[in-house]
DRENBA-26240 format. One record per residue (C-alpha): x, y, z; residue number from 1. Coordinates in Angstrom, 2 decimals. Each point is the difference from the previous one (the first is absolute). Example, Ala and Ser with C-alpha at 12.3 -4.5 7.8 and 13.67 -1.06 7.14 Angstrom:
BEGIN
+---------+---------+---------+-----+
|      c1 |      c2 |      c3 |   n |
+---------+---------+---------+-----+
|   12.30 |   -4.50 |    7.80 |   1 |
|    1.37 |    3.44 |   -0.66 |   2 |
+---------+---------+---------+-----+
This chain:
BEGIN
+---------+---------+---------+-----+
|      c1 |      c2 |      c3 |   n |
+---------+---------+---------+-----+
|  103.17 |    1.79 |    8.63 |   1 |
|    3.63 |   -0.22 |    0.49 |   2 |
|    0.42 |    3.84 |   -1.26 |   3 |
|   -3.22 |    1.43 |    2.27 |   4 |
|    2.26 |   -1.64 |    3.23 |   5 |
|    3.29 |    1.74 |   -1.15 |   6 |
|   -2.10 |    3.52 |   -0.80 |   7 |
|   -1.46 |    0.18 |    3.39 |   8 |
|    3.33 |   -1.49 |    1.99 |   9 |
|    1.56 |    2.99 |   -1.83 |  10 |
|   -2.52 |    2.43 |    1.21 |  11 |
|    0.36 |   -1.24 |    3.82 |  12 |
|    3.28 |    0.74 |   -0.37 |  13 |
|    0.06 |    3.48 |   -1.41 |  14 |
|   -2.86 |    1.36 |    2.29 |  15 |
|    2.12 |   -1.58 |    2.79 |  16 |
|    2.52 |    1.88 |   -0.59 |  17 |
|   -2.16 |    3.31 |   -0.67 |  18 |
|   -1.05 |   -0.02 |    3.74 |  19 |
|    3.35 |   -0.62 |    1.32 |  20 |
|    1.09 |    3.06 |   -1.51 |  21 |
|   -2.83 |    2.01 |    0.80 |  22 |
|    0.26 |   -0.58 |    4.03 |  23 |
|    3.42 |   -0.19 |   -0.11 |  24 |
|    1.19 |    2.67 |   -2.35 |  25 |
|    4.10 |    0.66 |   -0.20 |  26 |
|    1.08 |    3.29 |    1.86 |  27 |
|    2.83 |    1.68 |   -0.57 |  28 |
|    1.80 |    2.76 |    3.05 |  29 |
|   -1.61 |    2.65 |   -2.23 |  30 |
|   -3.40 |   -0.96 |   -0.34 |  31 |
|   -0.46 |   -0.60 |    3.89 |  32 |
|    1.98 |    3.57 |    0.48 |  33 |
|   -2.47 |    1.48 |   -1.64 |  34 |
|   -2.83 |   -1.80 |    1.37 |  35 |
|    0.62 |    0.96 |    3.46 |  36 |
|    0.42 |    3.93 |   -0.94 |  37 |
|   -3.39 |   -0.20 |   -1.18 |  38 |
|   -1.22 |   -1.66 |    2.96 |  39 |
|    1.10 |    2.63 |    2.34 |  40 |
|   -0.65 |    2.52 |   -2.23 |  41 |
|   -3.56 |   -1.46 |   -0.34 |  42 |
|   -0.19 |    0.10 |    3.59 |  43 |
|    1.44 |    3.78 |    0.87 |  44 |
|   -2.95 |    0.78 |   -2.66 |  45 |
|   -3.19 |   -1.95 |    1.29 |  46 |
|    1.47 |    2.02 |    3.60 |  47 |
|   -0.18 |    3.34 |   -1.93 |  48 |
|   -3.32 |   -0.76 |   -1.46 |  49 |
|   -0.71 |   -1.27 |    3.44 |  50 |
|    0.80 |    3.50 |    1.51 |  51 |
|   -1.67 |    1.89 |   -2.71 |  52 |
|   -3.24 |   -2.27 |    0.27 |  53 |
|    0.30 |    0.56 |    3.99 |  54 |
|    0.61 |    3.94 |   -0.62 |  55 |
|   -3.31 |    0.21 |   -2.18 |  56 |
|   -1.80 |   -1.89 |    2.32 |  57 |
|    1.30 |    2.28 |    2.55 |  58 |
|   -1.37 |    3.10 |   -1.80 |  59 |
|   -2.88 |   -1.75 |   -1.54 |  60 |
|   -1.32 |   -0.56 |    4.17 |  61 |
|    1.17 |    3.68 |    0.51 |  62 |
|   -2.87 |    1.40 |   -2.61 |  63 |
|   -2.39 |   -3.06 |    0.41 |  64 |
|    0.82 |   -1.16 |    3.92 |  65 |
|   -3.21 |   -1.61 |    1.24 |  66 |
|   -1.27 |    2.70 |    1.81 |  67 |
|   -0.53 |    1.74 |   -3.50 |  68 |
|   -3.55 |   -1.91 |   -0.11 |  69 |
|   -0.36 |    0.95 |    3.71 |  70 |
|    0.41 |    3.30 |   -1.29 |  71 |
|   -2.39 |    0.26 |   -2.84 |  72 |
|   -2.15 |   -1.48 |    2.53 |  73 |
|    0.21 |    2.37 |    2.73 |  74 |
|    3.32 |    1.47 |    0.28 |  75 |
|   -0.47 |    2.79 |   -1.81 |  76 |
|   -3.02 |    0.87 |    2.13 |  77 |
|    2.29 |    0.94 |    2.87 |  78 |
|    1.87 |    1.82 |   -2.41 |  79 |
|   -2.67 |    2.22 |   -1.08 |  80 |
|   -0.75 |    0.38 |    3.44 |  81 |
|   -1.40 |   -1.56 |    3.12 |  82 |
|   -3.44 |    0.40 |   -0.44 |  83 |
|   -0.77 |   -0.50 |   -3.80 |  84 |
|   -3.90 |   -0.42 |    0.96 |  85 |
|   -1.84 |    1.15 |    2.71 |  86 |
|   -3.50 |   -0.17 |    1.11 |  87 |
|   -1.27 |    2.26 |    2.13 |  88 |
|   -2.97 |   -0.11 |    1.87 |  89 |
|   -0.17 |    3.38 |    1.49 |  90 |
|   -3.75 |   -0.36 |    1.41 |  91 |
|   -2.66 |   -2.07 |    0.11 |  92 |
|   -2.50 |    0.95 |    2.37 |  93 |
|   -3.91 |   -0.83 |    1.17 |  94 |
|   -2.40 |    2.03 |    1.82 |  95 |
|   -3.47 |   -1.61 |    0.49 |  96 |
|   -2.74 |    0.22 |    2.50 |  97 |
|   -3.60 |   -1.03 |   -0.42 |  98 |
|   -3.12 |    0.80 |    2.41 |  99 |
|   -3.44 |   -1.52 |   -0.15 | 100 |
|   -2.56 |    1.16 |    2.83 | 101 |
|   -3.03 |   -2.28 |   -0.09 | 102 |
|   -2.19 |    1.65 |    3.03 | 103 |
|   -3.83 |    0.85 |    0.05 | 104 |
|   -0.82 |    3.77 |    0.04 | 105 |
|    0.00 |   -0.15 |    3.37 | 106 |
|    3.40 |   -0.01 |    0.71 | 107 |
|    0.42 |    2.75 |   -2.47 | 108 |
|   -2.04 |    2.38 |    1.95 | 109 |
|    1.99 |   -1.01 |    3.10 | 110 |
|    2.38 |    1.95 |   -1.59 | 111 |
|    3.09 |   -2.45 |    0.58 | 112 |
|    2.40 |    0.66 |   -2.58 | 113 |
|    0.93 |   -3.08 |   -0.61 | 114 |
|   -3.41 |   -1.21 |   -1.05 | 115 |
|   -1.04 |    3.36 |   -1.81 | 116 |
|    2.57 |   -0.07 |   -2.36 | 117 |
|   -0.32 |   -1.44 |   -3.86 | 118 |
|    1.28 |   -3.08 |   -1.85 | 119 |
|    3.16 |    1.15 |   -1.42 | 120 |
|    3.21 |   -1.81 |   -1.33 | 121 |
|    3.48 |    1.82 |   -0.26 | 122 |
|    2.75 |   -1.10 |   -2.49 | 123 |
|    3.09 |    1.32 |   -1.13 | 124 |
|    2.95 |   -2.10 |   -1.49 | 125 |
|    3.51 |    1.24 |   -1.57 | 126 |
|    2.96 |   -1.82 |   -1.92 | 127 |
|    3.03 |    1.79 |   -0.92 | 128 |
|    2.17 |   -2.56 |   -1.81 | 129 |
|    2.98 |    1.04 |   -1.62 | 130 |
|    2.53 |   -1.92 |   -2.81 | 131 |
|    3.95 |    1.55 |   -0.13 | 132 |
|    2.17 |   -1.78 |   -2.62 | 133 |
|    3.44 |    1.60 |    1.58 | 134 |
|    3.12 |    0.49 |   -2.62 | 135 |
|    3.02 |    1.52 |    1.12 | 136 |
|   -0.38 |    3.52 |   -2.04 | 137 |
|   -4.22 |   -0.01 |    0.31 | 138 |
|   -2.75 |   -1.69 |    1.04 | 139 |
|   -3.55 |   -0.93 |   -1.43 | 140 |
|   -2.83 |   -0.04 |    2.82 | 141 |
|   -3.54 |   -1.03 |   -1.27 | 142 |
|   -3.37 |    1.13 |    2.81 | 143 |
|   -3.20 |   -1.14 |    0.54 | 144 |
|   -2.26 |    1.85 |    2.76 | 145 |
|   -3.23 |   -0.82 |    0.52 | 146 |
|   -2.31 |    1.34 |    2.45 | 147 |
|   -3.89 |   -0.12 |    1.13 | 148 |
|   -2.11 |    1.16 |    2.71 | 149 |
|   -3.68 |   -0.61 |    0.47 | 150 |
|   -2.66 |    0.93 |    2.18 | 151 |
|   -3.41 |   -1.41 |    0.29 | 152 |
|   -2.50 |    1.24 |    1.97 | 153 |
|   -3.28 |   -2.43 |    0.00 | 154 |
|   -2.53 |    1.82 |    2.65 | 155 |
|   -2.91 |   -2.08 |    0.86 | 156 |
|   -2.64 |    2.18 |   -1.41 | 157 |
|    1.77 |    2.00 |   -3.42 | 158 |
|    1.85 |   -0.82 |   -2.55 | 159 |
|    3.37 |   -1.58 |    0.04 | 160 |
|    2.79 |    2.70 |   -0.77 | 161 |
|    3.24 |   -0.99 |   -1.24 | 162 |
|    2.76 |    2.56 |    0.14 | 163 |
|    3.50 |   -0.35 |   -1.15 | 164 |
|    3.20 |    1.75 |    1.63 | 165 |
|    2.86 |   -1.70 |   -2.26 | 166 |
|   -0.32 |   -0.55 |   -3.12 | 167 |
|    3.76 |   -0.49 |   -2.07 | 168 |
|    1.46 |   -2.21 |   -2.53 | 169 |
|    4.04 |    1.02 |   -1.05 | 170 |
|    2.10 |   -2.35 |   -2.16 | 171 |
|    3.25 |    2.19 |   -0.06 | 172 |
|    3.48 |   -0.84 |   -1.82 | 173 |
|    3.31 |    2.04 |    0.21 | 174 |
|    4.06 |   -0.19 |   -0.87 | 175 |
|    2.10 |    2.04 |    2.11 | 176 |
|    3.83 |    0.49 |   -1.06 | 177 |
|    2.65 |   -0.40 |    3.59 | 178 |
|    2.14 |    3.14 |   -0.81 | 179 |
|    0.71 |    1.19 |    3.12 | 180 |
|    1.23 |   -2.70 |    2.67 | 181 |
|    0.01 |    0.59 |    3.97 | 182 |
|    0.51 |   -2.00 |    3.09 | 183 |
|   -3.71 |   -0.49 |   -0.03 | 184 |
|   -1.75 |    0.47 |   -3.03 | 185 |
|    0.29 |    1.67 |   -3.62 | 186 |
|   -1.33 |    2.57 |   -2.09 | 187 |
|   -0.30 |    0.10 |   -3.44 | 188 |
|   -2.92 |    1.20 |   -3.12 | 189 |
|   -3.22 |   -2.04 |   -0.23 | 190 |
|   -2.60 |   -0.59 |   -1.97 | 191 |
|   -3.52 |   -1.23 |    0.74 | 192 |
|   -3.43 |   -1.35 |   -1.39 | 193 |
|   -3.18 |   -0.71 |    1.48 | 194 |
|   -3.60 |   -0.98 |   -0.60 | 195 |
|   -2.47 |    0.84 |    2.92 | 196 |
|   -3.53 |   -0.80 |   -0.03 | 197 |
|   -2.39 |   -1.39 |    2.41 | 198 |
|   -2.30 |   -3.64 |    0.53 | 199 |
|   -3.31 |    1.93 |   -0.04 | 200 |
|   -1.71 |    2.44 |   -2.10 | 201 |
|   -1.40 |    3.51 |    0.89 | 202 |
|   -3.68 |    0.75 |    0.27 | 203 |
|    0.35 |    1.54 |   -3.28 | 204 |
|    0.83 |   -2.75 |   -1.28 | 205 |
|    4.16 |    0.96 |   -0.51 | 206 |
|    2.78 |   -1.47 |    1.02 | 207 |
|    3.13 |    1.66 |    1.37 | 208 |
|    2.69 |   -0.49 |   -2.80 | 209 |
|    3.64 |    1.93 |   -0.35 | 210 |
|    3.20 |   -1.05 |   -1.39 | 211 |
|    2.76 |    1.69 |    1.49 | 212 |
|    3.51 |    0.36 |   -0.75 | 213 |
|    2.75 |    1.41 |    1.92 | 214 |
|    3.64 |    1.27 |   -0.32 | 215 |
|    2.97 |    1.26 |    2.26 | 216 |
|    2.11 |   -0.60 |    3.00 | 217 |
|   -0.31 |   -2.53 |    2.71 | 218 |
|    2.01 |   -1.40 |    2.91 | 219 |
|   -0.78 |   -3.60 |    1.13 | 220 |
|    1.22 |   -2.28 |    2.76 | 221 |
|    1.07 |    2.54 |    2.85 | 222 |
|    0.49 |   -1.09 |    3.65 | 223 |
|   -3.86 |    0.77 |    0.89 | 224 |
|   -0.70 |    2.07 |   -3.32 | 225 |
|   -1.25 |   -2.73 |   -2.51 | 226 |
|   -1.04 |    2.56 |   -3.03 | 227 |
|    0.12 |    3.47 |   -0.45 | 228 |
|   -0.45 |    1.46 |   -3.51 | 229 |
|   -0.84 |    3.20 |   -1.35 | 230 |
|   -1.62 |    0.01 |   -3.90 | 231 |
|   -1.89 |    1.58 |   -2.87 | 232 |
|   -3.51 |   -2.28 |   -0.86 | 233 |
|   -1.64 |   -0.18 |   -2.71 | 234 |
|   -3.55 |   -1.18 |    0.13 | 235 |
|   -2.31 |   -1.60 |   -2.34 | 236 |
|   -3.89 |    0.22 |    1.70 | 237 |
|   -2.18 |   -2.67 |   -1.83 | 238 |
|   -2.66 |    0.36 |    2.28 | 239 |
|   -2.39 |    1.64 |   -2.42 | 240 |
|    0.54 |    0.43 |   -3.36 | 241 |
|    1.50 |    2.10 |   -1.80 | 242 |
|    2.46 |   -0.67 |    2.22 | 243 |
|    2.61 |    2.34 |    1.19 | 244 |
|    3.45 |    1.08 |    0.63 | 245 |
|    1.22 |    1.43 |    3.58 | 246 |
|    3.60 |    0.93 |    0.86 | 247 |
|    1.12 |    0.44 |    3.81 | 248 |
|    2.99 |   -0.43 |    1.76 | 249 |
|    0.40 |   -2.71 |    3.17 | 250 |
|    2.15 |   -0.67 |    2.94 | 251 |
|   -0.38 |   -3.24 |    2.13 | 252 |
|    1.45 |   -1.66 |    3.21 | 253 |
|    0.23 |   -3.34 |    1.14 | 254 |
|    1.76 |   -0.08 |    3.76 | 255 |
|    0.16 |   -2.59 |    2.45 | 256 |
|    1.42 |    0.65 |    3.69 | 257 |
|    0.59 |   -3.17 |    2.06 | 258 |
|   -0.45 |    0.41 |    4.09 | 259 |
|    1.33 |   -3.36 |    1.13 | 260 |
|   -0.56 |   -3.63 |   -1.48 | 261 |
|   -3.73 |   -0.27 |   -0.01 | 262 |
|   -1.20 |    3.57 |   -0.30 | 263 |
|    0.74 |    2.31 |   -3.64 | 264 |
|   -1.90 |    3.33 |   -0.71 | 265 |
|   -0.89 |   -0.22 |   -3.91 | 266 |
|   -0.38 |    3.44 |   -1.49 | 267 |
|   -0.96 |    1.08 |   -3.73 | 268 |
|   -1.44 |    2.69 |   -2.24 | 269 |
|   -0.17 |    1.61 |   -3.51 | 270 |
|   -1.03 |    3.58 |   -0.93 | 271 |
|   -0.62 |    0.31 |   -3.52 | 272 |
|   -0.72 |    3.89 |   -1.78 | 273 |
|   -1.60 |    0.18 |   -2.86 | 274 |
|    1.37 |    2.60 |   -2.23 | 275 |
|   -2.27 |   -0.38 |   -3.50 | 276 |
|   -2.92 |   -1.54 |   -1.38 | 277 |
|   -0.69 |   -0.72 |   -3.83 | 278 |
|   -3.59 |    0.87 |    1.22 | 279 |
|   -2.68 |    1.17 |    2.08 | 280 |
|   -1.52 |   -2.22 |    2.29 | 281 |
|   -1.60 |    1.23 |    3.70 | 282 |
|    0.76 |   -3.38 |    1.71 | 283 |
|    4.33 |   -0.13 |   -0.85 | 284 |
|    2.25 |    0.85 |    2.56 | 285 |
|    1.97 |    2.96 |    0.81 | 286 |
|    1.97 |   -2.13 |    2.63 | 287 |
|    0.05 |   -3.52 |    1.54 | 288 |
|    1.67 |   -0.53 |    3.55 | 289 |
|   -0.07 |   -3.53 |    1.64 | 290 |
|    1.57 |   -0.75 |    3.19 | 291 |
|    0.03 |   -2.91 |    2.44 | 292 |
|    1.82 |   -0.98 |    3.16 | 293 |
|   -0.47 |   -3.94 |    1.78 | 294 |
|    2.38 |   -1.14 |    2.49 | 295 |
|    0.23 |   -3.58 |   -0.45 | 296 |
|    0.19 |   -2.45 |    2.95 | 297 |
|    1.36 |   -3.19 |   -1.04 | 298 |
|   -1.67 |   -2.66 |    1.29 | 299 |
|    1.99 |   -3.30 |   -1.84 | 300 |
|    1.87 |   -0.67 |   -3.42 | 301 |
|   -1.59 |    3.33 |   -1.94 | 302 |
|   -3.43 |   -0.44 |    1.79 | 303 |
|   -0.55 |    3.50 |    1.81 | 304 |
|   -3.12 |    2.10 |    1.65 | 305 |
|    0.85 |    3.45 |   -1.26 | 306 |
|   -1.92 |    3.58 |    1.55 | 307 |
|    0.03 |    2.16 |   -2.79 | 308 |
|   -1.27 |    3.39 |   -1.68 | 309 |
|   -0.80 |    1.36 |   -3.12 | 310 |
|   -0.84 |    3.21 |   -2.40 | 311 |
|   -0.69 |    1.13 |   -2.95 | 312 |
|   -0.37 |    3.46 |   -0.88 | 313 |
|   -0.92 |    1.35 |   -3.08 | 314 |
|   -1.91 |    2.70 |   -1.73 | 315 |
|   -1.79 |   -0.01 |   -3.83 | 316 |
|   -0.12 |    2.88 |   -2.99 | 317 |
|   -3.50 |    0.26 |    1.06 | 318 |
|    0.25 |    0.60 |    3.50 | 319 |
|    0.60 |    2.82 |    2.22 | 320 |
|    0.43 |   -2.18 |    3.73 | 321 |
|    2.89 |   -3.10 |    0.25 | 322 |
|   -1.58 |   -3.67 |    0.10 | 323 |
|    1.27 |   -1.78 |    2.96 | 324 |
|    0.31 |   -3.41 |    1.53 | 325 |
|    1.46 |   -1.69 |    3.11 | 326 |
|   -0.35 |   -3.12 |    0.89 | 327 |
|    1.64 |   -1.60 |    3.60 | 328 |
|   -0.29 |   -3.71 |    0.68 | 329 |
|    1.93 |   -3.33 |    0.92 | 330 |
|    0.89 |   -2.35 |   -2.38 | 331 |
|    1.02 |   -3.88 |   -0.24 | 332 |
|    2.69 |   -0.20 |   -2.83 | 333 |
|    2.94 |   -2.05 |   -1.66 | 334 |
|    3.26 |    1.19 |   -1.31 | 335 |
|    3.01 |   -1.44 |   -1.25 | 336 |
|    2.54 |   -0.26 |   -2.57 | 337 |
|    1.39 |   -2.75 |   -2.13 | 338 |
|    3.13 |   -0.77 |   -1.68 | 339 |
|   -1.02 |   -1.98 |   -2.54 | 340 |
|    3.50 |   -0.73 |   -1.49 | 341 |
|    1.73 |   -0.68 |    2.92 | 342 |
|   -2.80 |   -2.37 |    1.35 | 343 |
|    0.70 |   -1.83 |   -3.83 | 344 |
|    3.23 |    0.65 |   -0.16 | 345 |
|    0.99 |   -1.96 |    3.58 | 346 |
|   -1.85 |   -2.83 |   -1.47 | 347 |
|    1.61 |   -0.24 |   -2.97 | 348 |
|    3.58 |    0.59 |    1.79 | 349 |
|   -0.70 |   -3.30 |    1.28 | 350 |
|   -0.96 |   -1.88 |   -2.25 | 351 |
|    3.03 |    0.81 |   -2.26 | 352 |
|    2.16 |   -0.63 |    2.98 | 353 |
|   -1.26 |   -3.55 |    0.38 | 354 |
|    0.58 |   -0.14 |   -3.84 | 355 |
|    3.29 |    1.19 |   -0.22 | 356 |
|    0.67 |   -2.50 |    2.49 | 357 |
|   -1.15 |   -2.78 |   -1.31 | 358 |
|    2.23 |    0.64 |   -3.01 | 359 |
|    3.34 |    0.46 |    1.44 | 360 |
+---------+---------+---------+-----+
């Protein structure tokens, strides 16, 4: 018992003396020479790595700043150019009108006009929609123009007669190449496809059915010239089979001329020669000329009442006289055009403004 007191006495002692020497070590003028060198030299380092850390930081925010995302987002929209997307809603337009006389005979033999007449309803409705994707070296436009006219005549004692006087159906797609730049527009080669075909079918049962395809020069975006183009087609007629081939070469305008604020004469055509035919058919074209003039009066935001004329000429293998048709009237109709990717792109400038703010 004695000996286990001694052995752990002993023990006290010696790890007593242990941790005395451990917080109190012995220093000698050396040693604490040297330790303050490394201290400072420990410090001039952690400010170098400091800098360096500070300098990559520095370029690290130059290539990845925050406004990188903004950029993916929709920075490098404006840098392709202000109007990435547009949609263009050149013309819709309605014409309708719809008599019904409900008089005895009498009043027919009276000879008033009003009440001699026959049932009859009058419809015509147009959309011209247009799609440009805009690029700084081209641009991508996709169409679609639809169009349908009716006439139905219901007299009280024949048959009802329906007669239509519009009858189209395009989807059209082109890329045109900016080559040429001016003060207000650019030229530069094109090329074009289209499908054209119609809602109804013919008496003979047929339905109107060409592929068409189109290359050459065009100018787009004047000061009041929207499109002018001049190009060789190549046409595919589906219409009855076997089907054909047709070449011809085509030249088109597109013009506006603004009077004042609220009144703009609208002006188009096309004139399109056909030059050969893979075959003989009576009913394909020699040559196709469209033309219409409207002056549109605006009447609020796009809506507008627009006087107008049109004509087609035209004239077929199997014809000796031109085929001809004008048609005058008034209109109701809507225009406008959109820019999609501004319209998104102003919301989305805000929202990462309120983000970035919230972060900093």
């Amino acid at each position: 018992m004695k000996l286990l007191v001694i052995f752990f006495t002993i023990l006290l002692f010696v790890y007593a003396d242990d941790s005395i020497s451990l917080q109190n070590p012995p220093l000698d003028k050396d040693t604490s020479s040297l330790k303050l060198q490394d201290d400072f030299f420990n410090t001039n380092q952690n400010k170098e790595n400091n800098a360096k850390d500070d300098s990559n930081l520095s370029l690290l925010k130059q290539v990845f700043p925050n406004t990188y995302i903004e950029d993916i987002i929709t920075g490098f929209i404006g840098g392709i150019e202000e109007t990435l997307l547009k949609i263009d809603i050149r013309r819709i337009a309605l014409d309708f009108s719809n008599t019904t006389i409900n008089v005895s005979d009498e009043y027919r033999d009276f000879g008033i006009n009003q009440f001699s007449g026959d049932n009859s309803t009058i419809a015509n409705l147009i959309a011209d929609l247009a799609l440009e994707h805009n690029f700084v070296n081209s641009r991508i436009t996709s169409k679609l123009y639809a169009e349908y006219g009716l006439i139905i005549l219901n007299p009280k004692y024949q048959d009802t007669t329906r007669n239509e006087t519009a009858d189209n159906l395009i989807f059209n797609t082109g890329y045109t190449r900016k080559v040429l730049f001016f003060d207000d527009g650019f030229l530069g080669p094109f090329i074009d496809g289209k499908y054209q075909t119609e809602f109804t079918k013919k008496n003979d049962g047929s339905r109107n059915q060409y592929l068409r395809y189109k290359a050459g020069l065009k100018f787009l975006d004047g000061k009041y010239i929207d499109e002018f183009y001049f190009a060789g087609v190549g046409e595919v007629d589906l219409t009855y089979k076997p089907s054909s081939i047709k070449g011809a070469i085509e030249t088109g305008l597109r013009a506006n001329t603004p009077i004042n604020d609220d009144l703009k004469l609208v002006y188009q055509c096309f004139m399109r020669q056909y030059v050969g035919y893979s075959r003989f058919r009576g009913n394909d074209l020699l040559y196709n000329f469209n033309l219409s003039v409207r002056l549109d009066v605006s009447i609020n935001n796009g809506l507008a009442f627009s006087p107008f004329i049109s004509a087609r000429f035209a004239r077929i293998r199997g014809a000796n006289n031109i085929g001809s048709n004008v048609t005058t009237g008034i209109s109701l109709l809507f225009s406008s055009s959109i820019n999609a990717i501004s319209k998104i792109q102003g919301a989305q400038d805000a929202k990462l403004s309120e983000y970035f703010k919230s972060i900093q």
